[in-house]
KOLVEXPA-823317 format. One line per field, with one value per residue (C-alpha): residue number from 1; x, y, z. Coordinates in Angstrom, 1 decimal. Example, Ala and Ser with C-alpha at 12.3 -4.5 7.8 and 13.67 -1.06 7.14 Angstrom:
BEGIN
i = 1/2
X = 12.3/13.7
Y = -4.5/-1.1
Z = 7.8/7.1
END
This chain:
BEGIN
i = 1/2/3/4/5/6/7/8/9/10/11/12/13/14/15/16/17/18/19/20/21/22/23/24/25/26/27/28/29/30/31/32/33/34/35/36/37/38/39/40/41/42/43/44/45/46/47/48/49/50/51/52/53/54/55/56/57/58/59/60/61/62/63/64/65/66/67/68/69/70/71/72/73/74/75/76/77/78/79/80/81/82/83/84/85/86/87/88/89/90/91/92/93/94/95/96/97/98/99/100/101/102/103/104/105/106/107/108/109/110/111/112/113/114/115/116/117/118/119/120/121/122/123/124/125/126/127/128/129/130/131/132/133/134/135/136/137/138/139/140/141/142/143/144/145/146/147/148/149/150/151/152/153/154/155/156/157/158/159/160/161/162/163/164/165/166/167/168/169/170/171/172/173/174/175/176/177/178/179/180/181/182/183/184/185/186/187/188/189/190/191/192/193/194/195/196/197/198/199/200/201/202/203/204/205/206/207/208/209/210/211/212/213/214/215/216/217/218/219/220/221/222/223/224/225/226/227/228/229/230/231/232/233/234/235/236/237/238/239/240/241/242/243/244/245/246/247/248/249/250/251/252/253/254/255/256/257/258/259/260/261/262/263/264/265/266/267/268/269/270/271/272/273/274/275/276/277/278/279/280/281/282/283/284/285/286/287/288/289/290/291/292/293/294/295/296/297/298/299/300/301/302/303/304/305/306/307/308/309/310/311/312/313/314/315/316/317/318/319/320/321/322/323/324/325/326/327/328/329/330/331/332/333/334/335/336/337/338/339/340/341/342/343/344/345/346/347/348/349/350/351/352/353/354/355/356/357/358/359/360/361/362/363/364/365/366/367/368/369/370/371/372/373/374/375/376/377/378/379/380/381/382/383/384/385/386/387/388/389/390/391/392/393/394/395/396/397/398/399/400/401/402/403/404/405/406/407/408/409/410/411/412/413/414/415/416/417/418/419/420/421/422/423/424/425/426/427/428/429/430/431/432/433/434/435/436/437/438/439/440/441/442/443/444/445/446/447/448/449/450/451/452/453/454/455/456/457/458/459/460/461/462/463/464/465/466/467/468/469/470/471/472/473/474/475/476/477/478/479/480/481/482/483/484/485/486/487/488/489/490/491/492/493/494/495/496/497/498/499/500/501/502/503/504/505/506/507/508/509/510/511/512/513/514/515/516/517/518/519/520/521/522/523/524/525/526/527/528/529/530/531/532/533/534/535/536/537
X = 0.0/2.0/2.3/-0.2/-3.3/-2.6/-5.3/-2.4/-1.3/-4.4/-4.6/-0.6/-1.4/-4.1/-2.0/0.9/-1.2/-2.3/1.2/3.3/3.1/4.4/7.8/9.8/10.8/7.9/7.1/10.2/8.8/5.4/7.4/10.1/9.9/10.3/14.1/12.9/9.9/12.0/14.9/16.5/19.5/21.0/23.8/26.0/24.4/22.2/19.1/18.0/15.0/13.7/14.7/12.5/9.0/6.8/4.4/2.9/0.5/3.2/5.1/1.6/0.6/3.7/3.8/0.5/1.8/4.7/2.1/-0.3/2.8/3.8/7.0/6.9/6.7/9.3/11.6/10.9/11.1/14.9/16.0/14.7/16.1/13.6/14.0/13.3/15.2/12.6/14.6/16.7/15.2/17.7/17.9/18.9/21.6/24.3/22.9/23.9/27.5/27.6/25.1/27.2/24.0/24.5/21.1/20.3/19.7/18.4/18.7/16.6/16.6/20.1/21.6/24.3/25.6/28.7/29.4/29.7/32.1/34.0/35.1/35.2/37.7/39.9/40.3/41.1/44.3/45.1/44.7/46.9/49.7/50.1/49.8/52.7/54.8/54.5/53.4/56.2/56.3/58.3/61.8/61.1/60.3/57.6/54.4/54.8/51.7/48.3/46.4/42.9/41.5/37.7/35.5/31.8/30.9/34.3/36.1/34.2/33.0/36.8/37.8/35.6/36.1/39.9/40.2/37.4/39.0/42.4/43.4/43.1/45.0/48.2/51.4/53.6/51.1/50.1/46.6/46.2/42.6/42.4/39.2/39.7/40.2/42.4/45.8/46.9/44.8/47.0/50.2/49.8/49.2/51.7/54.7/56.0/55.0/57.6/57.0/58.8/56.7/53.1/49.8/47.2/43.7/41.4/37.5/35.4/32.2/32.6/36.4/35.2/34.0/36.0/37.4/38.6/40.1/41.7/43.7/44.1/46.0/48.3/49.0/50.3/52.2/54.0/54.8/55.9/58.0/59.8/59.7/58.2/55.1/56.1/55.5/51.9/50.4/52.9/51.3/47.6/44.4/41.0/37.7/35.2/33.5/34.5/37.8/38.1/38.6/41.0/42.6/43.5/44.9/47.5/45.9/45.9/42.2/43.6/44.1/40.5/38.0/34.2/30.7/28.0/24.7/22.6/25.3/24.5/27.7/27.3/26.5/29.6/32.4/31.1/32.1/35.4/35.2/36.0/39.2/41.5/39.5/40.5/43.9/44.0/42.3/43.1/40.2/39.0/38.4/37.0/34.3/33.4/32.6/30.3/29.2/27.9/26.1/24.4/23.2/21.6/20.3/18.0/17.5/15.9/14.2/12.7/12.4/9.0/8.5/8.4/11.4/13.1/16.1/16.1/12.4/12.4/14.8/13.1/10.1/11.0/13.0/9.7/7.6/10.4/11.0/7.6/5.1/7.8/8.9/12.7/15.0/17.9/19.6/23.0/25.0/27.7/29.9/31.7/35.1/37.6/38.0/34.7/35.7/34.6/31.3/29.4/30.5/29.6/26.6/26.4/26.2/24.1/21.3/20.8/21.8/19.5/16.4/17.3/14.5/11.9/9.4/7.2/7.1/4.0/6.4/4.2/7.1/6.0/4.0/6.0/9.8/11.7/15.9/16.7/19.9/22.6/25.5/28.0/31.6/32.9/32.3/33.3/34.8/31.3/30.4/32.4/31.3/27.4/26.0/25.0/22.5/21.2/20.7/19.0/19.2/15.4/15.7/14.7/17.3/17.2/20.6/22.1/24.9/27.4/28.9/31.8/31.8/35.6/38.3/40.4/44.0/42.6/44.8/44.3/40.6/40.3/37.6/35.6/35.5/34.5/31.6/30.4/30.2/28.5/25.6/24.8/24.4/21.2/19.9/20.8/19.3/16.3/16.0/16.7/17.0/14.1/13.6/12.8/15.9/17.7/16.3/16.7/20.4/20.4/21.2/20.6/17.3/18.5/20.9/18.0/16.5/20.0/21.1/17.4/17.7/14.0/15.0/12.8/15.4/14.9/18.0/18.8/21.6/23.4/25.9/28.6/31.0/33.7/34.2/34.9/34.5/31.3/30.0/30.7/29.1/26.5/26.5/26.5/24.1/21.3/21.9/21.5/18.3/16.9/17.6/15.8/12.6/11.8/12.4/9.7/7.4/8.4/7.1/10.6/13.5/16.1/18.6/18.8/21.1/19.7/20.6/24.3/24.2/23.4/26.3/28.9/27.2/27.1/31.5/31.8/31.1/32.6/35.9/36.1/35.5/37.7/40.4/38.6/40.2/36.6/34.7/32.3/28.5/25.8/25.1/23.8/25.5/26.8/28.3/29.9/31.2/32.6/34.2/36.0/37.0/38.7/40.3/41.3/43.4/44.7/46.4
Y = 0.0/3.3/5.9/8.1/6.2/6.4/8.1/9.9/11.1/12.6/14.3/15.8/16.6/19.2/20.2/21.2/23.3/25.0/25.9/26.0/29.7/30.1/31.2/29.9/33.4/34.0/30.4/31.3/34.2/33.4/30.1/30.7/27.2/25.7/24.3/22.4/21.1/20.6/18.9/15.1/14.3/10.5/10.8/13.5/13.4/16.4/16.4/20.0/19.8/22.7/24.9/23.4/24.3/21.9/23.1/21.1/18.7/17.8/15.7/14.0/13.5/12.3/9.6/8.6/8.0/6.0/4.3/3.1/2.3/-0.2/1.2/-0.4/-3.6/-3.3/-2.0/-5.2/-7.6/-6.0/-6.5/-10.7/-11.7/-11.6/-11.1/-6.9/-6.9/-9.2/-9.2/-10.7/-13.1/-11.7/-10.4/-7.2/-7.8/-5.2/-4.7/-8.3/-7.0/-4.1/-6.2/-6.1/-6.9/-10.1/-11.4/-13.5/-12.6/-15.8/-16.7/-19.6/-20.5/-20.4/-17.7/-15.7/-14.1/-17.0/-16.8/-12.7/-13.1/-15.2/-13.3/-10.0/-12.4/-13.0/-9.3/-8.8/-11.7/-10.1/-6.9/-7.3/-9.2/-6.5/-3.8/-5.1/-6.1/-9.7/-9.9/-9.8/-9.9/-12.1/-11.1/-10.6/-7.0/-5.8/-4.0/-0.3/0.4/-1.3/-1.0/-1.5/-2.4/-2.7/-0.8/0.9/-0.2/-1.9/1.2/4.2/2.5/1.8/4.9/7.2/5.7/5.9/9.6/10.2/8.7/9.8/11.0/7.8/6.0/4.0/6.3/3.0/2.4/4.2/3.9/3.7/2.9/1.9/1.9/3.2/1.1/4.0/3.1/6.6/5.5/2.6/4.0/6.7/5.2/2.0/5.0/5.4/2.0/-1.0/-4.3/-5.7/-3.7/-3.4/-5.4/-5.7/-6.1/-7.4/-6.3/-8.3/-10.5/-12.6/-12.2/-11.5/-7.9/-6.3/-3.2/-5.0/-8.0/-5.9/-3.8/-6.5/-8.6/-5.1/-5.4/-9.0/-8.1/-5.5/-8.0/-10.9/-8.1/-7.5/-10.7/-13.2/-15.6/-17.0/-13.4/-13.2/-15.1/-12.8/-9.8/-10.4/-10.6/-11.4/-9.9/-12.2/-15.5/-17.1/-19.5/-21.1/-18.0/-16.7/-19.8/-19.5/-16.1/-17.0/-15.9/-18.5/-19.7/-18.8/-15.3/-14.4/-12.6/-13.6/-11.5/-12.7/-12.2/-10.6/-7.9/-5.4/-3.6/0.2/-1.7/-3.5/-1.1/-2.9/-6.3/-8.1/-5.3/-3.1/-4.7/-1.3/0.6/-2.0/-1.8/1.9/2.7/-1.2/-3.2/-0.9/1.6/-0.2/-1.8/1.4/2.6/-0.8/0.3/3.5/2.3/-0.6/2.4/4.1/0.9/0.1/3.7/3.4/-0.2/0.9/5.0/6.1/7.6/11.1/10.5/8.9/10.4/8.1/8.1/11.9/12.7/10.0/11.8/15.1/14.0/12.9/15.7/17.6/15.6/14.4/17.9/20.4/18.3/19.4/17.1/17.7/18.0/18.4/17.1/19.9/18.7/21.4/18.6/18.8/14.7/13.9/14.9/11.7/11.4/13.1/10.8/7.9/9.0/9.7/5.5/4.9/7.2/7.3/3.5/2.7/5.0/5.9/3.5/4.1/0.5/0.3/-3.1/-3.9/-3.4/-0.4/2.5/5.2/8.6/10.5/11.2/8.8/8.8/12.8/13.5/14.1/16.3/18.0/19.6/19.9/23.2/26.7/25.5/24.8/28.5/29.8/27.7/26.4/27.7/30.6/28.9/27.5/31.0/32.5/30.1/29.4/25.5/24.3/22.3/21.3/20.7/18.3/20.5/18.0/19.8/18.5/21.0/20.3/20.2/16.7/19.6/22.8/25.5/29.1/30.6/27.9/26.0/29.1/30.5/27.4/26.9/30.4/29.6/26.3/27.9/31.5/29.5/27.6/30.7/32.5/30.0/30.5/33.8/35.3/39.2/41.2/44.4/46.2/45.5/46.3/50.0/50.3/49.4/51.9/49.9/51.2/50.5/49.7/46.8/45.8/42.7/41.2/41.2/39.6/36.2/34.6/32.1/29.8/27.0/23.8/22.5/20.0/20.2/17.6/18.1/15.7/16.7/15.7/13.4/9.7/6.5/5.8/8.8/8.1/5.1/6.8/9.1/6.8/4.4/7.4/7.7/4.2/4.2/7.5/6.0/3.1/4.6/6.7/3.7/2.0/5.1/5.0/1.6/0.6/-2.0/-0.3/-2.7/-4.4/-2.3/-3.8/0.0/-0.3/-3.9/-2.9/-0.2/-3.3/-5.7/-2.9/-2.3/-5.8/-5.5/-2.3/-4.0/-6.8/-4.3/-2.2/-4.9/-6.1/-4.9/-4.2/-0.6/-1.4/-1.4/-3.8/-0.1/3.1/5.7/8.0/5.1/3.4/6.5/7.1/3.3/3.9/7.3/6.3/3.2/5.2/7.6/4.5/3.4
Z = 0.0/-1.2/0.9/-0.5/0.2/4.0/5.9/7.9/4.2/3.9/7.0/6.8/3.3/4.9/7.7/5.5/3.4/7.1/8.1/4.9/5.2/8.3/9.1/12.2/13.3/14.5/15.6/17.8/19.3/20.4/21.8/24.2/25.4/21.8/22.3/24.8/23.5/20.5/21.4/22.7/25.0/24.9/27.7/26.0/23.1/21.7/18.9/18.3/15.5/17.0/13.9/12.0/10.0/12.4/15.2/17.9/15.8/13.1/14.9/16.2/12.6/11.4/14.1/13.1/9.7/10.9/13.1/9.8/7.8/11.0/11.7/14.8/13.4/10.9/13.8/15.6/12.2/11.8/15.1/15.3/12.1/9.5/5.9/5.9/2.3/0.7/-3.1/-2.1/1.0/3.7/7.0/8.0/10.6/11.4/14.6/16.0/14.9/17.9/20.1/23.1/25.5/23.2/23.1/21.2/17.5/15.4/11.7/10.2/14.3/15.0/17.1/15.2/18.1/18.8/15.3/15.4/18.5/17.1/14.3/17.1/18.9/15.8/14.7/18.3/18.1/14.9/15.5/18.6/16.3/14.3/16.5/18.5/15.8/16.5/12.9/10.7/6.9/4.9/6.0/9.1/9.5/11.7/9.6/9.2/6.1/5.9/2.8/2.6/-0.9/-1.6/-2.9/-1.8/2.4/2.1/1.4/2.1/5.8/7.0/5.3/7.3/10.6/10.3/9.3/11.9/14.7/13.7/17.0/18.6/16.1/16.6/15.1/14.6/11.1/8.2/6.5/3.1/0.9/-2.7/-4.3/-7.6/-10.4/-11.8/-12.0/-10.0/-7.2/-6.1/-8.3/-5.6/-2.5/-3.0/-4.1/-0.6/0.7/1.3/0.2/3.0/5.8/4.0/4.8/2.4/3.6/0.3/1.6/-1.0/0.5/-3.4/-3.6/-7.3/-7.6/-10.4/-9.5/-5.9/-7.6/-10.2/-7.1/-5.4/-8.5/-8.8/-5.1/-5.6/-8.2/-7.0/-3.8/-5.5/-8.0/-4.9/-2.5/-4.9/-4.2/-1.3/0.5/0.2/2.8/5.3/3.5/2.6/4.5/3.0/4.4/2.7/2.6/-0.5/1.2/-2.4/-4.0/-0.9/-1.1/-5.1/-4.7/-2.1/0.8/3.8/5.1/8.7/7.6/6.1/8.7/7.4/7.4/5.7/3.7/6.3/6.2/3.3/1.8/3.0/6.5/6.8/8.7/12.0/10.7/9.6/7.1/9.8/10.6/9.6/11.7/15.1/13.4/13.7/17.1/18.8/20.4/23.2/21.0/18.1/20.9/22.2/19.1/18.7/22.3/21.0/18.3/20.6/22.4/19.4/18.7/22.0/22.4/18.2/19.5/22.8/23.2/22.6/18.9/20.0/21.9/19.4/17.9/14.3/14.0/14.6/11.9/9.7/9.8/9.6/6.2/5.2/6.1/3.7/0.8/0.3/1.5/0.6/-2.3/-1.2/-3.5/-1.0/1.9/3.5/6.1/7.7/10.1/12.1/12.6/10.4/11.2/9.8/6.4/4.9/6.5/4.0/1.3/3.5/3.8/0.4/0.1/3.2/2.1/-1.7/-2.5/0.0/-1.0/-4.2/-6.2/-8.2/-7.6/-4.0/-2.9/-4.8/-7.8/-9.0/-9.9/-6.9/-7.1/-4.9/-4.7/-2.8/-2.1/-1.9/-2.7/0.0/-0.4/2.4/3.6/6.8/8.5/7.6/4.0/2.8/3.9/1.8/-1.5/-1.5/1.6/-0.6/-2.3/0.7/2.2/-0.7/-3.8/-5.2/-3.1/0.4/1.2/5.1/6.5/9.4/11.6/13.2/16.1/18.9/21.8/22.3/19.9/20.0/19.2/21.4/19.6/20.8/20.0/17.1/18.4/19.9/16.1/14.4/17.3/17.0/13.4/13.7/16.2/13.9/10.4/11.7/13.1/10.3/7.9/10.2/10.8/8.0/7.2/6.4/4.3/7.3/9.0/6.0/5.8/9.4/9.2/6.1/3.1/-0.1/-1.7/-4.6/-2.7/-0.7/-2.5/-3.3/0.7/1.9/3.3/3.3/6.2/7.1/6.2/8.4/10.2/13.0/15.3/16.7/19.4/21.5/24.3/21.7/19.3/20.2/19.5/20.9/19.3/15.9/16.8/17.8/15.1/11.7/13.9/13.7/10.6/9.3/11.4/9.8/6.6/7.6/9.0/5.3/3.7/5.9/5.0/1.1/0.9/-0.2/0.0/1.5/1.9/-2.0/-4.6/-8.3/-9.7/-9.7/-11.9/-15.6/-15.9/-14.8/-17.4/-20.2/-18.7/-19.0/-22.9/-23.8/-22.0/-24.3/-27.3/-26.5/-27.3/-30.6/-33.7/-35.6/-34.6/-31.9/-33.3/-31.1/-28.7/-29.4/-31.8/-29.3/-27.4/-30.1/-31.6/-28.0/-28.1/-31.2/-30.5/-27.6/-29.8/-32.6/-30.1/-28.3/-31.5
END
């Protein structure tokens, strides 16, 4: 049933006509109590969604639409096992990975939990080998570079983490990802690296995806160029659960960390997958970050919906994308560590909701998957913020804000927190023409320094940022994700989108080598094909 026929539809369709007019400057006035109404702690952990366009019955409507779509149910349905992504007949598990109550979690009516701490157990030995120097390549020398190699979750997960938790990491080990298939990417990263002291980790669930494999042969080859065949099992890893395909590359069964099915890609930094990160911040740190997410979890499972941090951002990216039809919306964190969150995001979000079939198979009526864009705080001030302050789109924007600096360096953190507090009231308050006049501004330079306002942001603020919070942090979001995609009527957790552009690569790969001018595609594409022949002549 799509999302439209609800009678809660119905009734938020009338109430956003009723306030769609209003502006939250003056919803802030005749409310001085509206941060607090407005607003959710978990330990040090704050929700602001009181900058928002919402008034006392929105929130009350929208849970009665996340009520008739049985959100509750499907919260409950994740959390025991069943098949949620029902393409492709799996669970839904990455919770069991950061269950650290560890109740039991059952698949097909076995309880997955042993097998999950078993694998926590062996990146913990491993992790510890390495970390120590206990590990030593093939001559003997202790590891000094690991270098992840996968591509998607199995880079841009590990990838994130690291950089974000940079400040806990180890200094005896450099970190280096390779995702591109471009030869630069690993030319670049491998330049500086030592055969003798470098660790490959190969992140690949198949141990056949293209791009991964095709890194991962260049890897080999530039070890056994060097040490010779009998290095790799000193110097590779494999993160997957194909041992046959391991096995063939070099790699010893021993030495491969598994995750499986119920564990979708973009999911899978908590799992083996996640192995750089332990290797960067050591066990304690990599388990509190699965602490923090565990928290997000139960707090997602058990708090009330209107004291529900996920369901409350879930809703309100409803209420925008659907009623106000806003096609956007960014994420700004004020952490010059979280760099790569964004981008991760990126993944979570739009390969999650980005489809265009309901689950009845009918193609939907109403937008589904907004697009997600961002840049850590104050670079992106000085390049898009612009449009968001007075560009022709509503785009409703996510400010990620640590109170205290991980380097305190003279007033630095005290500037970038001012900044991170006056661009959601700016963005709500806007400037009027009458305080332009009163201020004096030309007329004639009146309309181009009006901001409208009126721009819906959340804030979300943590003492600083650790592991647990991150945890904490990408755990909302996968949540949020989760609870529009429950409301879209959608599958959020299958990906068929990103299969016909590697079948169609797949062909144009094997024509490229053929000496006759490519013509089964279109014309464009087959001019392209021999265009790019002809030059490589």
């Amino acid at each position: 049933m799509s999302l439209t026929s609800k009678k809660a539809y119905s009734a938020l369709q009338k109430h956003f006509s009723e306030t769609v007019s209003l502006h939250m400057r003056d919803l802030f006035k005749a409310d001085t109590n509206r941060f607090n109404k407005f607003s959710l702690k978990l330990d040090d952990f704050l929700l602001d969604y009181s900058k928002n366009r919402i008034v006392d019955n929105t929130l009350p409507l929208l849970i009665n639409l996340a009520n008739e779509c049985n959100l509750k149910k499907m919260i409950n349905a994740m959390f025991s096992g069943r098949c949620i992504n029902f393409t492709e007949n799996r669970p839904v598990l990455h919770v069991a990975l950061r269950n650290r109550s560890n109740t039991p979690i059952y698949v097909d009516g076995t309880n997955i939990m042993p097998q999950v701490n078993h694998v926590l157990e062996k990146m913990h030995f491993f992790t510890d080998q390495v970390r120590s120097g206990s590990w030593k390549g093939a001559t003997g020398k202790k590891i000094t570079d690991i270098v992840n190699i996968g591509i998607g979750g199995s880079d841009l997960g590990p990838f994130m983490a690291t950089e974000a938790l940079k400040k806990y990491t180890t200094n005896q080990l450099n970190f280096h990802f390779i995702s591109n298939i471009d030869g630069s990417d690993i030319f670049e990263k491998l330049k500086n690296c030592s055969p003798e002291t470098t660790l490959f980790l190969i992140a690949s669930k198949t141990f056949t995806t293209q791009e991964t494999m095709v890194n991962a042969q260049t890897a080999r080859d530039w070890l056994i160029n060097a040490l010779g065949s009998k290095a790799v099992p000193y110097h590779f890893v494999a993160l997957s659960t194909n041992k046959d395909e391991v096995k063939k590359f070099g790699i010893n069964p021993k030495n491969m960390f598994e995750f499986w099915n119920f564990i979708g890609g973009r999911y899978s930094m908590w799992s083996a997958v996640g192995l750089s990160i332990m290797l960067a911040v050591g066990y304690d740190a990599f388990i509190s970050m699965l602490e923090g997410a565990h928290e997000m979890d139960t707090h997602f499972k058990n708090a009330p919906f209107d004291k529900n941090m996920p369901v409350i951002l879930g809703l309100l990216g409803i209420w925008y994308h659907v009623f106000y039809q806003a096609e956007t919306y960014a994420v700004l964190p004020y952490d010059a560590y979280l760099h790569r969150l964004p981008a991760y995001l990126q993944q979570l979000d739009m390969e999650s909701n980005g489809k265009r079939n309901i689950k009845d198979g009918s193609v939907s009526s109403y937008p589904t998957g907004p697009i997600l864009f961002g840049e850590p705080g104050t670079n992106g001030q000085h390049s898009f913020y612009q449009l968001i302050h007075q560009g022709t789109h509503l785009i409703p924007c996510d400010f990620i804000i640590p109170i205290h600096s991980l380097n305190p360096i003279g007033n630095h953190q005290d500037i970038l927190l001012a900044n991170a507090l006056a661009q959601p009231e700016a963005l709500m308050r806007g400037k009027t023409v009458k305080e332009l006049k009163k201020e004096g501004v030309p007329k004639k330079l009146i309309p181009f320094k009006t901001f409208p306002g009126n721009h819906p942001t959340n804030s979300i603020l943590m003492t600083k940022l650790t592991p647990k919070n991150l945890g904490r942090l990408i755990a909302l979001y996968e949540h949020k994700v989760f609870v529009m995609g429950v409301l879209l009527n959608i599958d959020s957790f299958d990906q068929w989108g990103v299969e016909l552009g590697k079948v169609l690569a797949k062909q144009i790969l094997s024509q490229l080598h053929d000496t006759e001018n490519a013509t089964t595609h279109d014309c464009s594409t087959n001019a392209l094909i021999n265009y790019v022949k002809e030059f490589r002549k």
